[in-house]
C-alpha positions, 0 to 999 in steps of 0.5 A: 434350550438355547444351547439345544438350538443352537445346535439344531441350527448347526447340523441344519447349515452343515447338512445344506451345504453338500447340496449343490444347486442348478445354478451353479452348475450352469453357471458356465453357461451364461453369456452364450449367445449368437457370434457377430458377423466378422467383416474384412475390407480390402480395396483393390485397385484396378489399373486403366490404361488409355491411349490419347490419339490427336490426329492433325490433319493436313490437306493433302493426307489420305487418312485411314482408320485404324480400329484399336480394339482392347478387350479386357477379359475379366475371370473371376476367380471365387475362393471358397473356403469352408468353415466347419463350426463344432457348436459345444454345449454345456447341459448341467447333469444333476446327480443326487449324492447322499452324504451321511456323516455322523458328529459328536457333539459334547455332552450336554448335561442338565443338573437338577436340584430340589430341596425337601424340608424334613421335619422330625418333630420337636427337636426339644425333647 
């Protein structure tokens, strides 16, 4: 009987084996999640030049005035540059594959034994 079971219990495993679960097909897919932002810093240093005027005056000078204007004209210059982001999934396809196989086992063989007393009356005659 144990040997029987034993047996029972071996195709049991082998049979479960070739069937594959859908946690291992989606095992790829965990730890996907949202992208961090990236962040780039960059310092630009912008230059100003200015001009100190220290006028001494006198008693006798005829001043006049000199408009300086600096016009600084600022254009900004906007790079755009466009990513295009190819997004790939992974979605598990389940398929049923049906596996027959056939094993031979070793014979199993079951001795039996009885004893039959057979009396032949007296054995004195």
């Amino acid at each position: 009987m144990a040997k029987y079971l034993t047996a029972a219990c071996a195709t049991l495993v082998a049979t479960l084996s070739f069937y594959g679960s859908s946690t291992e097909a989606s095992a790829g897919c965990r730890g996907c999640g949202p992208v961090p932002p990236v962040y780039n810093y960059r310092t630009v240093n912008k230059v100003v030049n200015r001009t100190q005027f220290r006028d001494v005056q006198r008693t006798h000078y005829v001043h006049r005035t000199r408009h300086i204007f600096n016009i600084t004209r600022v254009q900004p210059i906007v790079r755009v540059h466009t990513v295009t982001r190819v997004h790939h999934h992974s979605v598990p396809v389940t398929h049923n594959v049906n596996v027959s196989r056939v094993q031979h086992l070793p014979a199993h063989y079951v001795h039996t034994s009885s004893v039959r007393n057979i009396q032949h009356g007296c054995g004195c005659n």
